[in-house]
VOFI-173787 format. One record per residue (C-alpha): residue number from 1; x, y, z; residue in one letter. Coordinates in steps of 0.2 Angstrom, whole numbers, padded with zeros to 4 digits. Layout:
# residues N
<atom nr="NUM" X="X" Y="Y" Z="Z" rest="A"/>
...
***
This chain:
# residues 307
<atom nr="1" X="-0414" Y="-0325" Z="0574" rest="X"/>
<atom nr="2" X="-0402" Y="-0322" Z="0584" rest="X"/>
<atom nr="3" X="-0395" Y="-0305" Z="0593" rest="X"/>
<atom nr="4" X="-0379" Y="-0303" Z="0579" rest="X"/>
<atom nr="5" X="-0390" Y="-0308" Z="0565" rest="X"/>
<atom nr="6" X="-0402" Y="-0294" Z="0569" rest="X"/>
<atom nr="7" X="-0388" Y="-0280" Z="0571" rest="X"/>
<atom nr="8" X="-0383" Y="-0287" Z="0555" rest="X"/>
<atom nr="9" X="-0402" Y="-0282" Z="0546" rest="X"/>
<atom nr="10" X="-0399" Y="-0267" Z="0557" rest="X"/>
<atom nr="11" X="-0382" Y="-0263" Z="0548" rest="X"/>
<atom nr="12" X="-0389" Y="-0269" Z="0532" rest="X"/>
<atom nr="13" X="-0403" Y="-0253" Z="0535" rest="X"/>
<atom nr="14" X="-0418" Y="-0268" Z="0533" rest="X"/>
<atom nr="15" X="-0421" Y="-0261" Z="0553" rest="X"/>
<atom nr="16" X="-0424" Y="-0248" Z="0564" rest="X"/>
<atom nr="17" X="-0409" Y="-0244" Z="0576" rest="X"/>
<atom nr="18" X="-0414" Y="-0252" Z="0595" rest="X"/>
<atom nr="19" X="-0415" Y="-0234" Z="0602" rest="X"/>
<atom nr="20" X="-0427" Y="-0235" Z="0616" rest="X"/>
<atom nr="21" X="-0422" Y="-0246" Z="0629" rest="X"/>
<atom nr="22" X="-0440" Y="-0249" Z="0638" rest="X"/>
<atom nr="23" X="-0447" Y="-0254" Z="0621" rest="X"/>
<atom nr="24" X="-0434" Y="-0259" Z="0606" rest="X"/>
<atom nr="25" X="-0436" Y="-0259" Z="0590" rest="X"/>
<atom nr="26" X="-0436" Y="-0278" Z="0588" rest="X"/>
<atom nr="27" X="-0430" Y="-0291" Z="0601" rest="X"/>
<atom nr="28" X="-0422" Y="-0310" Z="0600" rest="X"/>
<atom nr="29" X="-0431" Y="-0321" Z="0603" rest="X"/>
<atom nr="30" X="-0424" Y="-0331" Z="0620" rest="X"/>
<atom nr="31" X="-0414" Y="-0348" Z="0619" rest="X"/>
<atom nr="32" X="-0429" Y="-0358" Z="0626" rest="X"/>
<atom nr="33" X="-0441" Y="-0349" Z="0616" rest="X"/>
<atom nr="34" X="-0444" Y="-0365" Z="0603" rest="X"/>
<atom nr="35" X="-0460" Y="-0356" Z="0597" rest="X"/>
<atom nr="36" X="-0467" Y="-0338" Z="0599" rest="X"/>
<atom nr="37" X="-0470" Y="-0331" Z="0612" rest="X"/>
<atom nr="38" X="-0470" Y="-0311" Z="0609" rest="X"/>
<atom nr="39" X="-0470" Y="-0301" Z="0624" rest="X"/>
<atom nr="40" X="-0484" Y="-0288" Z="0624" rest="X"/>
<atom nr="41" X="-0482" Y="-0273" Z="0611" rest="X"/>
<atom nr="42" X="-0474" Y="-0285" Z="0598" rest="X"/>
<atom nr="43" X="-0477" Y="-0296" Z="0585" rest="X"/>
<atom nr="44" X="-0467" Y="-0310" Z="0575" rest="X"/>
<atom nr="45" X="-0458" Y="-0305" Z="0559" rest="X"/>
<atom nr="46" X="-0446" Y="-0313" Z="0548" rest="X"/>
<atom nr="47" X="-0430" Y="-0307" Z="0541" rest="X"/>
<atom nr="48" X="-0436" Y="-0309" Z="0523" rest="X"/>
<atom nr="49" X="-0450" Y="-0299" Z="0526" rest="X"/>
<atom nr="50" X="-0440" Y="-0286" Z="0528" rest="X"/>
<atom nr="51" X="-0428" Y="-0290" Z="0514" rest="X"/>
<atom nr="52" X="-0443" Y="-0288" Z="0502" rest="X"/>
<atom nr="53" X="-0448" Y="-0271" Z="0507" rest="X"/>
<atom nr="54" X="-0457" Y="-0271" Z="0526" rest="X"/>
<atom nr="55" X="-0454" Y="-0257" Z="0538" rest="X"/>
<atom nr="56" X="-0458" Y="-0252" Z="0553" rest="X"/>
<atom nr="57" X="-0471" Y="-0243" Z="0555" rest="X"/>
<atom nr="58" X="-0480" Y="-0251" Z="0543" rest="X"/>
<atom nr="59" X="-0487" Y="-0244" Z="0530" rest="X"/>
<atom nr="60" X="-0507" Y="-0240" Z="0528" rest="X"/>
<atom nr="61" X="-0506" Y="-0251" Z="0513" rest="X"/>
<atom nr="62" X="-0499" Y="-0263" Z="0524" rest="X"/>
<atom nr="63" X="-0512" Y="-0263" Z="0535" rest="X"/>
<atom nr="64" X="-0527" Y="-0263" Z="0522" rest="X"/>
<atom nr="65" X="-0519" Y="-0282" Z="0519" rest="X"/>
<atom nr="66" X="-0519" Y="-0291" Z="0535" rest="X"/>
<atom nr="67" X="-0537" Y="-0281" Z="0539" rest="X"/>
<atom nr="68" X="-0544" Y="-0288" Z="0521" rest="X"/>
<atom nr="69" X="-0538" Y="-0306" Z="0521" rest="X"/>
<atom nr="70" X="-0540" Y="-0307" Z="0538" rest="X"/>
<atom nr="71" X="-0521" Y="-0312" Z="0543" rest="X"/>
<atom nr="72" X="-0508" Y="-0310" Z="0555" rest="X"/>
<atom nr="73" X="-0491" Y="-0301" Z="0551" rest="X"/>
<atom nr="74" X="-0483" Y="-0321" Z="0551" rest="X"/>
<atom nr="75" X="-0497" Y="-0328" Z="0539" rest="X"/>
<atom nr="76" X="-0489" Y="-0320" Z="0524" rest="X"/>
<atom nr="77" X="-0476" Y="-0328" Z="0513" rest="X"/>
<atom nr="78" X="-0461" Y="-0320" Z="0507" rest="X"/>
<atom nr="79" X="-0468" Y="-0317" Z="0488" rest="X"/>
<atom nr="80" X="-0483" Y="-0310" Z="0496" rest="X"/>
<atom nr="81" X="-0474" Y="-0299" Z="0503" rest="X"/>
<atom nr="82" X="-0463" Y="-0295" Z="0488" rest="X"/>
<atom nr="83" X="-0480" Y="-0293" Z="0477" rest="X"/>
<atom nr="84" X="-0486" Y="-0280" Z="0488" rest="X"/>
<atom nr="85" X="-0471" Y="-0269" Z="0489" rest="X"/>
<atom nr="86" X="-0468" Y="-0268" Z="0469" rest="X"/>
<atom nr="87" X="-0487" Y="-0264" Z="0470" rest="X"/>
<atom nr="88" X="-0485" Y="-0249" Z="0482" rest="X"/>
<atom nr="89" X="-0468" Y="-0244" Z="0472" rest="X"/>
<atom nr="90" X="-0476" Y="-0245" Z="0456" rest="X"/>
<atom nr="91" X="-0489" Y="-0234" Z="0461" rest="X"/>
<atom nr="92" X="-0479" Y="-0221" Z="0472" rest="X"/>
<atom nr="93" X="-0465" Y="-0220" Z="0459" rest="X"/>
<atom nr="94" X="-0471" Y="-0223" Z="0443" rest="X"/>
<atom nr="95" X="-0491" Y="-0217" Z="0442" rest="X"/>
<atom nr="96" X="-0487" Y="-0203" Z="0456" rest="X"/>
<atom nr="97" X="-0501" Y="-0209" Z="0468" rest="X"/>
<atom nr="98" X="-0504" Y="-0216" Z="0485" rest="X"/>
<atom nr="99" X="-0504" Y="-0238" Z="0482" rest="X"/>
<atom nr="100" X="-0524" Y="-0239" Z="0474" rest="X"/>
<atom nr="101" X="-0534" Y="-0253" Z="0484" rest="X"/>
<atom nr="102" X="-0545" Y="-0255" Z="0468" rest="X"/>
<atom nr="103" X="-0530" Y="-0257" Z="0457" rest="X"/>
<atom nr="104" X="-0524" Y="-0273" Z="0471" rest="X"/>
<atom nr="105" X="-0540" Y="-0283" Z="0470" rest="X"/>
<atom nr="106" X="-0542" Y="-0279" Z="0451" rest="X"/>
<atom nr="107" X="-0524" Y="-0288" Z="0449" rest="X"/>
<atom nr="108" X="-0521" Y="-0298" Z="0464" rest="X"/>
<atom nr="109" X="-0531" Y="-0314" Z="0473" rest="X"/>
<atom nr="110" X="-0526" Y="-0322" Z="0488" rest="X"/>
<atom nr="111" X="-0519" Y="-0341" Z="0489" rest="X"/>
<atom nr="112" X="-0519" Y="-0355" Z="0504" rest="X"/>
<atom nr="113" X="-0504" Y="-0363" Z="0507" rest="X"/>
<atom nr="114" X="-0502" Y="-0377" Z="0516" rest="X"/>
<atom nr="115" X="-0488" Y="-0392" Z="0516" rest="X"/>
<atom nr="116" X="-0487" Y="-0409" Z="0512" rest="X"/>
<atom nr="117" X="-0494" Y="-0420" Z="0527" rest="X"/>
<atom nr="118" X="-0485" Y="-0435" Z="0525" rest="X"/>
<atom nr="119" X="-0500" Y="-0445" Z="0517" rest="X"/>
<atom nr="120" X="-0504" Y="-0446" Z="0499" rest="X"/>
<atom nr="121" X="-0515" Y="-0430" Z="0492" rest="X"/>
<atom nr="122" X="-0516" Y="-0425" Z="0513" rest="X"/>
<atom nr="123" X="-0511" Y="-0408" Z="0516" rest="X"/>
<atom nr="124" X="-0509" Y="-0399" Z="0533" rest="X"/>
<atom nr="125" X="-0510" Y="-0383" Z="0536" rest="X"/>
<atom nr="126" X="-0495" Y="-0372" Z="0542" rest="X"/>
<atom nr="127" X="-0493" Y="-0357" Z="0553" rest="X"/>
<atom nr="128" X="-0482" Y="-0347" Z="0543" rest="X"/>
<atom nr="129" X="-0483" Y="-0341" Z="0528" rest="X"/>
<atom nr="130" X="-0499" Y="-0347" Z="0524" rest="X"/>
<atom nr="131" X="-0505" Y="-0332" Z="0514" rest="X"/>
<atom nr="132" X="-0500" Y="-0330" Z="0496" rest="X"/>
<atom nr="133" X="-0504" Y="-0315" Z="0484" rest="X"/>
<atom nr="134" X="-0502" Y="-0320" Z="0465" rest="X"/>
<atom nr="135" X="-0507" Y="-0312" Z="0449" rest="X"/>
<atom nr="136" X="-0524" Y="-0315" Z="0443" rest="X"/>
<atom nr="137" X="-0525" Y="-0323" Z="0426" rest="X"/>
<atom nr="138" X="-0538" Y="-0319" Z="0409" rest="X"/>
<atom nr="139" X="-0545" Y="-0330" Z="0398" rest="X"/>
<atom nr="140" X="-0526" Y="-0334" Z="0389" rest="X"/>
<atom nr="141" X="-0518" Y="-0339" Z="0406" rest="X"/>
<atom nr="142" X="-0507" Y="-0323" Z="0405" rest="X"/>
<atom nr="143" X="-0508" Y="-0311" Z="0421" rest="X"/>
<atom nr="144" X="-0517" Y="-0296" Z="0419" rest="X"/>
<atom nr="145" X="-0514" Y="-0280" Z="0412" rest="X"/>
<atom nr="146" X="-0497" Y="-0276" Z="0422" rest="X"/>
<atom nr="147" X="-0478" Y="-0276" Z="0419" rest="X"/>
<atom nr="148" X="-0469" Y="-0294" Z="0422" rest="X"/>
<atom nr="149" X="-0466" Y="-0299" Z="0439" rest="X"/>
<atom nr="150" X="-0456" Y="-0314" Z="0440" rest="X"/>
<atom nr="151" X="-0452" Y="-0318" Z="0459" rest="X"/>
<atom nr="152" X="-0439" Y="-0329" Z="0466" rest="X"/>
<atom nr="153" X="-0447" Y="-0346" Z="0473" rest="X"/>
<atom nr="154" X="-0431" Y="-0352" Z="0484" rest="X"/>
<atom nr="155" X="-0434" Y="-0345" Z="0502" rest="X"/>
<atom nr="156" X="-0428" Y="-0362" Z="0509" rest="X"/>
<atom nr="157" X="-0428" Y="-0360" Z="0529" rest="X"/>
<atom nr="158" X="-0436" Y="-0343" Z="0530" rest="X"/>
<atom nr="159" X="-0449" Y="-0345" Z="0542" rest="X"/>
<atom nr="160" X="-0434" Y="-0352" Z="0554" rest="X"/>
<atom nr="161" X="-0428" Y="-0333" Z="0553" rest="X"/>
<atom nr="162" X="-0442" Y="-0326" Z="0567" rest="X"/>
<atom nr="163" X="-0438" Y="-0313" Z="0580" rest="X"/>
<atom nr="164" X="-0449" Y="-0302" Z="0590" rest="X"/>
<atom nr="165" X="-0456" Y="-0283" Z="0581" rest="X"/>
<atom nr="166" X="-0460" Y="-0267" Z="0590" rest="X"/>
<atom nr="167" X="-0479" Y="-0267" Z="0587" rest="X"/>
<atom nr="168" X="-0481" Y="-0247" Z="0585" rest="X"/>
<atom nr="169" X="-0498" Y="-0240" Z="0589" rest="X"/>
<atom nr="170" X="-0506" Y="-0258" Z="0589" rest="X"/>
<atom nr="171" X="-0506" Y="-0258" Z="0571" rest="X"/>
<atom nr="172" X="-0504" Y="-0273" Z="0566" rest="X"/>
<atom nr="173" X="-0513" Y="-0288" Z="0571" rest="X"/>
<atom nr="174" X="-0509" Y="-0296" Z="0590" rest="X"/>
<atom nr="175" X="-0501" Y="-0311" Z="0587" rest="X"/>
<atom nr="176" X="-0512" Y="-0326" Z="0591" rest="X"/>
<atom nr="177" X="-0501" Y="-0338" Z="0580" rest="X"/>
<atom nr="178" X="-0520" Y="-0345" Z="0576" rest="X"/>
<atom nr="179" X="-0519" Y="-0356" Z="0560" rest="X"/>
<atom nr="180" X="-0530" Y="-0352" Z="0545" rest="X"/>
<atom nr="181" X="-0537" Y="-0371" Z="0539" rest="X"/>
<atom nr="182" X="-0547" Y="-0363" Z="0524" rest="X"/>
<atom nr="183" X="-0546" Y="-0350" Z="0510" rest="X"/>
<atom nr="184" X="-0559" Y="-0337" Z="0513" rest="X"/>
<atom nr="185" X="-0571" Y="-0330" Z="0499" rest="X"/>
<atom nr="186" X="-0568" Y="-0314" Z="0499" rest="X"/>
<atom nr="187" X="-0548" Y="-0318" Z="0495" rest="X"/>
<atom nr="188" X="-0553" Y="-0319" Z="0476" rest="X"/>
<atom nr="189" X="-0564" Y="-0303" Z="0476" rest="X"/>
<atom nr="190" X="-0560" Y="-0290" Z="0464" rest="X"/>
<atom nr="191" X="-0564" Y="-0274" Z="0464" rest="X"/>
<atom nr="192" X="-0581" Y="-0271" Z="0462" rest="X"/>
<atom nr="193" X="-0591" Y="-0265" Z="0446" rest="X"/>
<atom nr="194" X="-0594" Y="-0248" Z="0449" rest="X"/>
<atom nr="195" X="-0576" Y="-0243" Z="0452" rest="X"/>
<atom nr="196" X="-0570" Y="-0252" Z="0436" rest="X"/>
<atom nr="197" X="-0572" Y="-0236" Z="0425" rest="X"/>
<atom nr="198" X="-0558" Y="-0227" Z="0436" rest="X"/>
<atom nr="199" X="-0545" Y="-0241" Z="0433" rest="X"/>
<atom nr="200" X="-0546" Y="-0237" Z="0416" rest="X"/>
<atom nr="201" X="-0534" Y="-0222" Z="0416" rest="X"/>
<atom nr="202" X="-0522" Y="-0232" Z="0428" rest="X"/>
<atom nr="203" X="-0520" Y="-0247" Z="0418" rest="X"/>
<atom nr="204" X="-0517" Y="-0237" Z="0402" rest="X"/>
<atom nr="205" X="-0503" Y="-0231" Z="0412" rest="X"/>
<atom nr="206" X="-0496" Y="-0250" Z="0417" rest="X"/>
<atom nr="207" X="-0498" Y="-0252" Z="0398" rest="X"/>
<atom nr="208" X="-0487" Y="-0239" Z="0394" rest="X"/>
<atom nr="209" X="-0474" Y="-0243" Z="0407" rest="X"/>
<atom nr="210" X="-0473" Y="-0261" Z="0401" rest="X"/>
<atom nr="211" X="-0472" Y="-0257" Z="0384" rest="X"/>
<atom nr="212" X="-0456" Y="-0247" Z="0389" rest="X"/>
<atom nr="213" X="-0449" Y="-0261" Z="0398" rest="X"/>
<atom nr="214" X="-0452" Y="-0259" Z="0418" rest="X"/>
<atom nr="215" X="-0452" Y="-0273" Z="0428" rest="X"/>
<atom nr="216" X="-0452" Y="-0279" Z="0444" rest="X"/>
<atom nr="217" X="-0435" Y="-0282" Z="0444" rest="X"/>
<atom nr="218" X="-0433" Y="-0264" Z="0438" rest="X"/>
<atom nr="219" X="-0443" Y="-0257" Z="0450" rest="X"/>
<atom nr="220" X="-0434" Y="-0267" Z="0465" rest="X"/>
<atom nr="221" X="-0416" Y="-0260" Z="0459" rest="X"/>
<atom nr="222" X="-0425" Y="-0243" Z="0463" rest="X"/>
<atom nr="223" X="-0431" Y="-0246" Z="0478" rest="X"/>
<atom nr="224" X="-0416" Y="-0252" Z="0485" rest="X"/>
<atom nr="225" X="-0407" Y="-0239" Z="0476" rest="X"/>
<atom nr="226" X="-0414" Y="-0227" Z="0485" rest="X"/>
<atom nr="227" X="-0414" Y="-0235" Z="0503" rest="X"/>
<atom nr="228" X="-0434" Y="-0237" Z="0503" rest="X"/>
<atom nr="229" X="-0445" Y="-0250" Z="0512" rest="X"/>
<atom nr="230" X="-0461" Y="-0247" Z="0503" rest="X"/>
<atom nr="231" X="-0471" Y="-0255" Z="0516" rest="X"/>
<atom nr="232" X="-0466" Y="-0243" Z="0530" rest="X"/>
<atom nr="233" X="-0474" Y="-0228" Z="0532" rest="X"/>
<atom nr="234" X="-0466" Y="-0213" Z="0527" rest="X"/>
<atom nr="235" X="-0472" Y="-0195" Z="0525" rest="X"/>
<atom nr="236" X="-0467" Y="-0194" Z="0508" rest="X"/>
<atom nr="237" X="-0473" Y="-0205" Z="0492" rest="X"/>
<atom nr="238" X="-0458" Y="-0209" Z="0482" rest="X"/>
<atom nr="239" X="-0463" Y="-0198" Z="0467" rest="X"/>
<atom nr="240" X="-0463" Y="-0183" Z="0480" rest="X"/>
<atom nr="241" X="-0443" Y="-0186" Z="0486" rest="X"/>
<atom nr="242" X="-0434" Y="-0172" Z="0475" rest="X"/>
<atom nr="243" X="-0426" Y="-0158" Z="0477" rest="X"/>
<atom nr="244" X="-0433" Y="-0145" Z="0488" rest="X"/>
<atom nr="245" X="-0439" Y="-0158" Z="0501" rest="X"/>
<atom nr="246" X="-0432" Y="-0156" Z="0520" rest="X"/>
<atom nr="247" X="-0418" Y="-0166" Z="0525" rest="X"/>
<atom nr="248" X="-0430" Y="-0173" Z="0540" rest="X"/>
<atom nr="249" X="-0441" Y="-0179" Z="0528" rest="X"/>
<atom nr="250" X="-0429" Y="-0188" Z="0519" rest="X"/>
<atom nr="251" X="-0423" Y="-0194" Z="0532" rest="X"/>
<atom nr="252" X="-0441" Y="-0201" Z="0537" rest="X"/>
<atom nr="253" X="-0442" Y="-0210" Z="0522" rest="X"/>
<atom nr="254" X="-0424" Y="-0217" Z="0515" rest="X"/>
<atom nr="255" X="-0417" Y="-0232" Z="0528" rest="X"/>
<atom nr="256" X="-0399" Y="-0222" Z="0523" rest="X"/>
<atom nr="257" X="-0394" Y="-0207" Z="0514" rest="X"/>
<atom nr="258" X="-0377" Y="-0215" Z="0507" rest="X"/>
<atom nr="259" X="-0381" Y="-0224" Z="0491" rest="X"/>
<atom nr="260" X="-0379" Y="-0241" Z="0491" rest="X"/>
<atom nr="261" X="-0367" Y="-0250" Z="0480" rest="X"/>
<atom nr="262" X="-0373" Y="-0257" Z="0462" rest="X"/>
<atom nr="263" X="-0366" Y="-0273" Z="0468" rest="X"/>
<atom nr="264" X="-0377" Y="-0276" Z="0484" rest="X"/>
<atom nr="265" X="-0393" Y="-0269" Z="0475" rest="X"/>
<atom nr="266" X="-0389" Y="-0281" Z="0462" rest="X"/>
<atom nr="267" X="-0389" Y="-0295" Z="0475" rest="X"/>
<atom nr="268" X="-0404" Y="-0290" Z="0484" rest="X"/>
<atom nr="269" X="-0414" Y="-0290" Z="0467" rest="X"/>
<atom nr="270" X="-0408" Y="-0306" Z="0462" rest="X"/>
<atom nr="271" X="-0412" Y="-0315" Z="0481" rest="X"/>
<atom nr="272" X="-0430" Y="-0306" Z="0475" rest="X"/>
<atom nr="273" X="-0434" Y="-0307" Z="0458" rest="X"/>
<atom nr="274" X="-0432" Y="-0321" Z="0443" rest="X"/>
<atom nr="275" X="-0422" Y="-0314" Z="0429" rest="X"/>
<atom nr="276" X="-0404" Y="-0312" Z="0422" rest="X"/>
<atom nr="277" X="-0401" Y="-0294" Z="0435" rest="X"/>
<atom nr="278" X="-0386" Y="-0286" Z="0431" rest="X"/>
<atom nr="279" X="-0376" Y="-0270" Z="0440" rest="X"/>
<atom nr="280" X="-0378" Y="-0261" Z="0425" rest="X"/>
<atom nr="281" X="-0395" Y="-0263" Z="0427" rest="X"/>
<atom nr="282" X="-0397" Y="-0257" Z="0444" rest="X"/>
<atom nr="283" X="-0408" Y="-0240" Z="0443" rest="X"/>
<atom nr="284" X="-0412" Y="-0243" Z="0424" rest="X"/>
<atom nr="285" X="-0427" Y="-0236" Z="0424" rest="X"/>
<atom nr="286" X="-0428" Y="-0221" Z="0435" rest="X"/>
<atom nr="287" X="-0443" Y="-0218" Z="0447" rest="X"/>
<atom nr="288" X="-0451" Y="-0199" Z="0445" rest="X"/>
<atom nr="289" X="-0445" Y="-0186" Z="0449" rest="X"/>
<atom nr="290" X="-0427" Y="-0193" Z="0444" rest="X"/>
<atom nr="291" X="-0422" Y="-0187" Z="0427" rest="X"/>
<atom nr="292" X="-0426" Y="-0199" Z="0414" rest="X"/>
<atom nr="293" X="-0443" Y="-0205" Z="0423" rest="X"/>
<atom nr="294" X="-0459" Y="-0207" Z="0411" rest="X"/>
<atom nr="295" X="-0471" Y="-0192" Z="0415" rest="X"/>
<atom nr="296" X="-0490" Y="-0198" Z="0416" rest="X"/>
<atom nr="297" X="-0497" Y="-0186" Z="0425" rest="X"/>
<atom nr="298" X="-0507" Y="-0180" Z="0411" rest="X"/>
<atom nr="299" X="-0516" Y="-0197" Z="0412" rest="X"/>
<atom nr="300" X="-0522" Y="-0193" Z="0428" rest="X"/>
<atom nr="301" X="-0528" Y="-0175" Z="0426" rest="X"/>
<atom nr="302" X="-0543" Y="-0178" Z="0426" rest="X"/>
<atom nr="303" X="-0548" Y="-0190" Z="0439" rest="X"/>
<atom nr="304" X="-0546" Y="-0191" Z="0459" rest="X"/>
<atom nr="305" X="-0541" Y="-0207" Z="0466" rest="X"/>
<atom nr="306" X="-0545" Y="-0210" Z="0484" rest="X"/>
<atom nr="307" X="-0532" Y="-0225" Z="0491" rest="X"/>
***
């Protein structure tokens, strides 16, 4: 990525503004840089990563994924990346809580990617990318109790889109640019028996929203109707961004505080997401506290999830 193309992610409000000159917010990578080479502080990031909902700082959520699997910030692929940030917006804006760890593994296992080596049924591995996050599947091949997420599969030349990210606080993983040859375990774990009970009231929930229709194109449109990357870290959930709340929160939270038009959430949703997306579709099914929203909190009452 080049200098203009990052001012343009800038002016798309997908980055942080460069505001301290001694450590920017991201940098170009050189001309004669053919392959990373970050300079201390950073790491590598792509421009889809942060089309499909990364921030900077990132998220705790965020962080809980590169710590379990194991990964660097480059080892994920764009639809990873996508999976995780409906996953934090359903729960934020939707069930009103904090992205639930349980509620990831219950629905989510990790996947090895690797590319085609040349050879007949040889594969190789590759250093970006690697990592993908898909749906588990039951008995009848259909995912899991959740609403329909239908990602995009054309990210053609993304991992040529690289530039240097301002690793705040250390974290993220340093970049080693290591290669992962194997898939681990532990990426298919799911969440453990004794915390099965507690899903019980959340995936009543999901049950209820995807009986009325959400989806993740749906929740997308509403995140980028709002200006929110729900992989940074914000001091607000997105259930908690009414009226009453400080304009220095807000300000915390939301990339922008001028709406975007229908027409560019549109396109962002469908750069994201499978599905016939419409304008008139854009913020169809409003996140709480918006008027409109579904209202489960009394599904909730009575239990404490810890994220």
């Amino acid at each position: 990525m080049t200098e203009f193309r990052l001012l343009e992610l800038e002016r798309e409000k997908l980055l942080r503004p460069r505001t301290l000159s001694s450590w920017p917010e991201w940098i170009a990578p050189a001309a004669d840089h053919r392959e990373p080479r970050p300079p201390k502080g950073y790491v590598v990031s792509f421009a889809k990563f942060h089309r499909h909902g990364l921030g900077s700082p990132p998220s705790r959520f965020m962080r809980a994924l590169c710590h379990h699997y194991g990964v660097e910030l480059q080892h994920f692929s764009p639809n990873a990346m996508t999976a995780a940030t409906v996953l934090a917006a359903v729960c934020e804006g939707y069930l009103g809580m904090m992205p639930h760890w349980d509620l990831w593994l219950h629905l989510y296992r990790g996947e090895l990617l690797n590319a085609p080596g040349g050879t007949t049924g040889v594969r190789k591995p590759v250093r970006a990318g690697c990592l993908n996050l898909v749906l588990k599947t039951g008995k009848s091949k259909k995912p899991r109790e959740y609403i329909p997420v239908g990602l995009s599969s054309n990210h053609a030349g993304w991992d040529s889109q690289w530039f240097y990210l301002w690793n705040d606080d250390d974290l993220l993983p340093a970049y080693t640019g290591r290669l992962i040859l194997e898939r681990l375990d532990h990426w298919r774990y799911g969440v453990v028996q004794t915390h099965q009970p507690r899903l019980d009231p959340i995936l009543d929930a999901l049950k209820k929203l995807r009986e009325e229709g959400l989806t993740a194109a749906l929740v997308l449109s509403a995140v980028h109707h709002r200006w929110i990357l729900p992989l940074m870290s914000r001091p607000l959930r997105m259930d908690e961004m009414g009226p009453g709340v400080s304009s220095q929160d807000l300000e915390a939270c939301q990339m922008s505080n001028e709406p975007p038009a229908d027409e560019e959430v549109t396109a962002r949703v469908r750069a994201t997401a499978v599905g016939d997306f419409q304008p008139e579709d854009v913020n169809g099914f409003p996140m709480r506290p918006d008027e409109g929203s579904i209202d489960l909190v009394s599904l909730f009452s009575t239990y404490d999830f810890d994220s």
